[in-house]
C-alpha positions as CSV (number, residue, x, y, z in Angstrom):
1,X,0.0,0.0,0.0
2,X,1.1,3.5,-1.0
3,X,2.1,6.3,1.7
4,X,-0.8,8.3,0.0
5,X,-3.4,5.3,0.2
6,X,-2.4,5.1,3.9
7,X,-2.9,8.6,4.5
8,X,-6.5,8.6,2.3
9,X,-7.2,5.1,4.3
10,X,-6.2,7.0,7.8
11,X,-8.7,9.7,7.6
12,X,-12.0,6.9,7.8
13,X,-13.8,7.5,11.6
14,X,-14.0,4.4,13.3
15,X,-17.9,4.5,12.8
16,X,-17.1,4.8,8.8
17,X,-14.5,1.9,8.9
18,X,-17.4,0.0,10.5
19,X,-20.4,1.1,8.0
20,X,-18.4,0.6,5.1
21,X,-15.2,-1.8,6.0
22,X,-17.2,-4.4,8.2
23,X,-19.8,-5.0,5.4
24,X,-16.8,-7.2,4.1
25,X,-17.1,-9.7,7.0
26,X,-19.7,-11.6,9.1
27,X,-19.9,-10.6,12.3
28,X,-19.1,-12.5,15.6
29,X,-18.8,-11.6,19.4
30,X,-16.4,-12.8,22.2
31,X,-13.4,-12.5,19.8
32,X,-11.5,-10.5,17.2
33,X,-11.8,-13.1,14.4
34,X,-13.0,-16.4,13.8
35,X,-10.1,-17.0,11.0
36,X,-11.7,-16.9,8.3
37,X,-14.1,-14.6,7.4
38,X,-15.6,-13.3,10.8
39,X,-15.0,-10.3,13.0
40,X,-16.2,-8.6,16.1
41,X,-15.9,-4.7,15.7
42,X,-12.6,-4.3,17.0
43,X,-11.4,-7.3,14.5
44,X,-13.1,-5.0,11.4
45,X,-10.8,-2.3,12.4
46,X,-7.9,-4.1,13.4
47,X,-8.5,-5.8,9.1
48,X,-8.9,-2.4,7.8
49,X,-5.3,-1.5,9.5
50,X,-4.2,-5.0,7.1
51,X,-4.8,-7.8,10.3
52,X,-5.8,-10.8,7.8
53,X,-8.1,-12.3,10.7
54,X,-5.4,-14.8,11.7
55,X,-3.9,-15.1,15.1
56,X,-0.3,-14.5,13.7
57,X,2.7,-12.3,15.1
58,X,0.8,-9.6,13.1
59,X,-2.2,-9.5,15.4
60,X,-0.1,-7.8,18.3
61,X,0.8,-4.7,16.0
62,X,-3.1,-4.2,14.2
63,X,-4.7,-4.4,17.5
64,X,-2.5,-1.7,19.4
65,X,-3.2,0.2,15.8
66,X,-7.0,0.0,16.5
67,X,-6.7,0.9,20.1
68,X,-4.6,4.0,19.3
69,X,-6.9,4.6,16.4
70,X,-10.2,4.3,18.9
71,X,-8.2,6.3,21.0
72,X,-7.7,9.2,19.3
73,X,-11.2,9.4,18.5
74,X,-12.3,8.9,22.3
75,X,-13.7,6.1,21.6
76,X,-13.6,3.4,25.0
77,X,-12.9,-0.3,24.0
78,X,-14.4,-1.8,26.3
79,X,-17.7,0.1,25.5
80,X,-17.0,-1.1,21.2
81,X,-16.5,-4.5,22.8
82,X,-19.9,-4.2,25.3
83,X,-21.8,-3.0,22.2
84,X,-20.4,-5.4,19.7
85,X,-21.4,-8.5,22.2
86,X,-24.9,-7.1,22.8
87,X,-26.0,-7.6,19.8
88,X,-25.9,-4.3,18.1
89,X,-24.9,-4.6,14.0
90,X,-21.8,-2.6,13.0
91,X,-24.5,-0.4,11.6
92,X,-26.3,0.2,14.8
93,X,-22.2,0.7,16.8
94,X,-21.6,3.5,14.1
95,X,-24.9,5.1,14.8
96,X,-24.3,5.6,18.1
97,X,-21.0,6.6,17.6
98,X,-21.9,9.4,15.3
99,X,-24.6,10.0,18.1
100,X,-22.6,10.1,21.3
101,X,-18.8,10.8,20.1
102,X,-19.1,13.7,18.3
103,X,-15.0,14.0,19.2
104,X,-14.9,11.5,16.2
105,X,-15.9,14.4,14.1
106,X,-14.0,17.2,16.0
107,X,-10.4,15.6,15.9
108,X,-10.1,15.3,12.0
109,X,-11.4,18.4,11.5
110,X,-8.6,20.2,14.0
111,X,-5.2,19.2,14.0
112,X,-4.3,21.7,16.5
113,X,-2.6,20.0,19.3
114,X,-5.1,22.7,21.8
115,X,-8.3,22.0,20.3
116,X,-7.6,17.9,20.4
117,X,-6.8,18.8,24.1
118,X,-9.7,20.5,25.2
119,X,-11.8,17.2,24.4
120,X,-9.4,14.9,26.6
């Protein structure tokens, strides 16, 4: 993949990766991937950062990619991983992340280091 590709792939929310990324897989709950072609909203993002669903020595670098990518849009894991395993769809997780994390929004449209601040 490209540097520019990276960079146009970078600027998805997390709610985006899952509307249009996670449409790609079936998801599961209680883990990241199934092996093959299932994933739990964590595993979507972890594949859109190039995991290939497999527990590999690649895993351990996607997943801190999706947790520094959730965190940066203020986005609590354990609250992805609560709705994921509820039941909600990866439709119904981006909903209420457009809904209740409008610091999704906010951090790509500021990259001043003050304004990404004041929402921490």
């Amino acid at each position: 993949m490209s540097h520019q590709q990276l960079l146009l792939r970078q600027e998805l929310t997390v709610s985006q990766i899952l509307r249009v990324y996670g449409k790609q897989f079936t998801q599961i709950t209680e883990k990241y991937s199934d092996g093959r072609n299932g994933r739990c909203a964590i595993g979507v993002i972890m594949s859109y950062y190039g995991w290939n669903g497999k527990d590999d020595t690649q895993a351990s670098g996607k997943l801190l990619g999706a947790l520094i990518a959730l965190g940066h849009a203020g986005i609590d894991k354990k609250l992805l991983i609560d709705l994921n395993d509820s039941g909600f769809t990866f439709d119904e997780i981006a909903d209420y992340l457009e809904r209740n994390n409008e610091i999704e929004f906010e951090l790509i449209e500021s990259n001043s280091e003050d304004s990404i601040h004041s929402y921490l």
